[in-house]
ZAMARGU-4260 file (C-alpha; in steps of 0.2 Angstrom, whole numbers, plus 5000, padded with zeros to 4 digits):
<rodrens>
0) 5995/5174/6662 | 5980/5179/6658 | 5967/5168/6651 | 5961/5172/6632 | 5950/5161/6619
5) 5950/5155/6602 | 5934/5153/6595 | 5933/5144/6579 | 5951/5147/6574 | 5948/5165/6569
10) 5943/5175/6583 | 5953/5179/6603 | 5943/5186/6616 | 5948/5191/6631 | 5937/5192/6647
15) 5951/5204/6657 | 5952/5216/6642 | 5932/5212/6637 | 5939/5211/6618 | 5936/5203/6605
20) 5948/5203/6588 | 5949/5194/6572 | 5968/5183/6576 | 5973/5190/6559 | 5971/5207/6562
25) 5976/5207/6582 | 5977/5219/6590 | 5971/5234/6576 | 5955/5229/6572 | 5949/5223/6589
30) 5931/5227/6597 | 5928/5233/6613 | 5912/5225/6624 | 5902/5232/6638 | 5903/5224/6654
35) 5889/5215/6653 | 5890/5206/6635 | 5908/5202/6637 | 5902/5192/6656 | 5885/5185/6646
40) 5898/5177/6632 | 5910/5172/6644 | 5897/5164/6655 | 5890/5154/6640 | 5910/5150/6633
45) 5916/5144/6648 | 5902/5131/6648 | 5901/5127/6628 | 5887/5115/6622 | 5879/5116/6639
50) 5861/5127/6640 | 5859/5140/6651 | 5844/5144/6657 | 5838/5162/6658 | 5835/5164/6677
55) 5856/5156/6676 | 5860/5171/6665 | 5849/5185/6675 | 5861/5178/6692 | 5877/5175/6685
60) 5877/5192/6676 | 5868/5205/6682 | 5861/5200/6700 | 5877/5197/6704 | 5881/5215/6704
65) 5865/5219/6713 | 5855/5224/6696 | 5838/5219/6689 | 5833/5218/6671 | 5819/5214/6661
70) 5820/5197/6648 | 5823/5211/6635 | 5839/5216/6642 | 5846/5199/6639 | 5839/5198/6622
75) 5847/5214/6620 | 5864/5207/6627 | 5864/5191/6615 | 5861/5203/6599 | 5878/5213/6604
80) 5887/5197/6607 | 5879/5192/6589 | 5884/5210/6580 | 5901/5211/6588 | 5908/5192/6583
85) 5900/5194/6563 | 5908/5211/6565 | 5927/5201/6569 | 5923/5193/6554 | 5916/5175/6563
90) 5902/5170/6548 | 5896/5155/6562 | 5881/5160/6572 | 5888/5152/6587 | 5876/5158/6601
95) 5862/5148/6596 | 5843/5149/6604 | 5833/5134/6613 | 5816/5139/6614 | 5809/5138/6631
100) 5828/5134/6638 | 5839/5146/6636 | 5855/5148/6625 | 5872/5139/6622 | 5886/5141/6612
105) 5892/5130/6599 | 5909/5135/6594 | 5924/5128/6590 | 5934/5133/6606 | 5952/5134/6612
110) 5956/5140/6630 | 5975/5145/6632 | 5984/5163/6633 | 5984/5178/6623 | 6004/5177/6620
115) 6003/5158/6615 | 5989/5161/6602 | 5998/5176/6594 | 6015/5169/6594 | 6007/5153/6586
120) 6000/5164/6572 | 6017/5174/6569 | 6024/5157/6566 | 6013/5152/6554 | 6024/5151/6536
125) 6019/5165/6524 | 6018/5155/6505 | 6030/5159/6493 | 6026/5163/6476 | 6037/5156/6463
130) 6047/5167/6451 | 6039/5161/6437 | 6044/5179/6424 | 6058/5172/6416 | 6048/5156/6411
135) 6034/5166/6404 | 6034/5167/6383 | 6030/5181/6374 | 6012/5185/6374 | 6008/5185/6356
140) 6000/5202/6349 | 5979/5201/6348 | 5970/5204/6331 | 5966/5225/6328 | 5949/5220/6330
145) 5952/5213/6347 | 5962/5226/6354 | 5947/5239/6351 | 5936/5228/6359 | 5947/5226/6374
150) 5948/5246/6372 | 5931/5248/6373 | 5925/5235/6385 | 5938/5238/6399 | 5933/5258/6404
155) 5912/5253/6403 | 5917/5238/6416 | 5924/5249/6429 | 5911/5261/6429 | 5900/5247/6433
160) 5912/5239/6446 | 5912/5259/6452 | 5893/5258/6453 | 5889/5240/6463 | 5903/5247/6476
165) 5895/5262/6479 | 5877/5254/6480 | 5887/5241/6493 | 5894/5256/6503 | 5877/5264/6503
170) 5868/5247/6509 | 5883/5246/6523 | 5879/5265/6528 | 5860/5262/6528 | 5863/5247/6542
175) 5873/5255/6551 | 5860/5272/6554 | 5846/5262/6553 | 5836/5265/6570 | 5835/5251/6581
180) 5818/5243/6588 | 5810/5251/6602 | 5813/5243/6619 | 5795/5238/6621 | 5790/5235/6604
185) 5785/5218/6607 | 5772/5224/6621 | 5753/5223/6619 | 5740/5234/6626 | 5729/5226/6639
190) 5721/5243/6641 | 5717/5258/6653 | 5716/5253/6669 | 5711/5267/6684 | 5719/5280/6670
195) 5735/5268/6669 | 5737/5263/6650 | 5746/5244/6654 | 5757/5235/6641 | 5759/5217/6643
200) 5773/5206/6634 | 5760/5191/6635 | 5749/5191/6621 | 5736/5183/6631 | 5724/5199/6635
205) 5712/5195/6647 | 5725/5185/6657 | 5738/5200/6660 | 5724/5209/6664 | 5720/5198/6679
210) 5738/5197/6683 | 5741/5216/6684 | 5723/5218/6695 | 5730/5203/6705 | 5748/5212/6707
215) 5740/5230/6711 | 5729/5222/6725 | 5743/5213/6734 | 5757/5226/6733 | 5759/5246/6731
220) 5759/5247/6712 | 5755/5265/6709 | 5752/5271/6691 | 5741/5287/6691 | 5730/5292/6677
225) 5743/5298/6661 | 5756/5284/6666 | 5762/5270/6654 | 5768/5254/6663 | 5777/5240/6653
230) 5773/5222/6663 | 5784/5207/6659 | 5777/5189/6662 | 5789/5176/6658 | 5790/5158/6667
235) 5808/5157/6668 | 5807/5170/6681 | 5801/5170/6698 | 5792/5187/6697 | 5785/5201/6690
240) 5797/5215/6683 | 5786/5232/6681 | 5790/5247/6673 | 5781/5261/6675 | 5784/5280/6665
245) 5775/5296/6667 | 5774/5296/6646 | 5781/5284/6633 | 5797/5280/6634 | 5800/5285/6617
250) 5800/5303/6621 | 5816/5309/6628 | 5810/5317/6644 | 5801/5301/6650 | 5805/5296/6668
255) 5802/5278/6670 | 5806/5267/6687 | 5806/5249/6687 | 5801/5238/6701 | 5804/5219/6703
260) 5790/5209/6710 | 5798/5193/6717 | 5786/5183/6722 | 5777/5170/6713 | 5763/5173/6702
265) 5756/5158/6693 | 5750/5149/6712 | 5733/5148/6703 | 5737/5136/6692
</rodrens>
């Protein structure tokens, strides 16, 4: 049988199918994952409270597969695993952050198959209400007065319950159009260099500047005049990734390549 997971008592997910559903409302409402975020949460559940490191996550789900990506791909991959459990209905944040670690999971988790955990819930014993109409009394007639209150009030109260929903669909629909972040928007400019405009994700100006002149002079980093090139710095990575378009990548038509500069880059210090 193919393995699934509970996580905290509400939510299956199964690697195989790379789905993820609220147990109530298996399998209708389930939510489907792309290959990588469904192997970034598995790798994460199937070692619960322990953190994994960056440079474990870049080998165990994409290099794996003969891929390289940026430390914004995996920030990106940890948002989706985020949007898709609160969108099951899981209110726990269980993916949680350690700054200049990694991540880990916290959940409340239960390893088992996909038929055991929806037998079990089948099972579960619906309550019962209790017939109670032949024990109610007579509800007693309320004053004139009353009753035209009632009459008045009850009609001004649904245009207001009519009112707050439709500002809540409205706030629903606005999160749900809203434009996500650029890719690079945590990049700062480190300036025009041989006609190359170079963005840096270290904040630290005059030091990426000296680590992309170190990079061009020891490999072939071309970037002609009119290019844009995105450089990653990040310790928990052995290397440099590059990536170099022929306008911003914002536009549509922008052709970007990425390189990976693996060899070490902090020697000097």
């Amino acid at each position: 049988m193919k393995p699934a997971y509970l996580i905290n008592e509400t939510v299956l997910f199964e690697p195989d199918a790379r789905r993820l559903c609220a147990l109530a409302d298996y399998p209708a409402r389930a939510v489907i994952l792309h290959g990588p975020v469904s192997e970034c949460l598995l790798q994460l559940l199937e070692q619960n409270e322990l953190v994994l490191t960056q440079r474990y996550l870049f080998a165990a789900v994409w290099e794996k597969q003969g891929a390289v990506v940026t430390t914004n791909a995996l920030y990106q991959t940890i948002a989706s695993i985020r949007k898709a459990l609160k969108s099951t209905g899981l209110e726990e944040n269980i993916i949680i952050t350690i700054p200049k670690a990694g991540f880990k999971s916290v959940a409340q988790l239960r390893m088992g198959t996909l038929a055991e955990f929806v037998e079990r819930n089948k099972a579960v014993p619906k309550p019962v209400l209790a017939d109670i109409s032949s024990e109610m009394a007579k509800p007693e007639m309320p004053p004139p007065v009353t009753q035209r209150t009632s009459r008045f009030w009850r009609p001004t109260m649904a245009y207001w319950l009519a009112g707050a929903l439709f500002l809540l669909s409205c706030g629903v629909l606005y999160v749900e159009l809203k434009p996500a972040d650029p890719v690079f928007v945590g990049y700062h400019a480190i300036g025009t260099i041989n006609g190359c405009q170079v963005y840096s994700s270290w904040r630290d100006t005059e030091k990426s500047k000296s680590m992309w002149i170190s990079l061009s002079q020891r490999f072939p980093l071309i970037c002609k005049t009119g290019k844009v090139a995105y450089m990653t710095l990040n310790r928990a990575q052995l290397g440099i990734p590059v990536i170099i378009c022929d306008r911003a990548p914002e536009n549509h038509e922008a052709r970007c390549e990425s390189i990976f500069y693996r060899q070490p880059y902090y020697d000097n210090e």
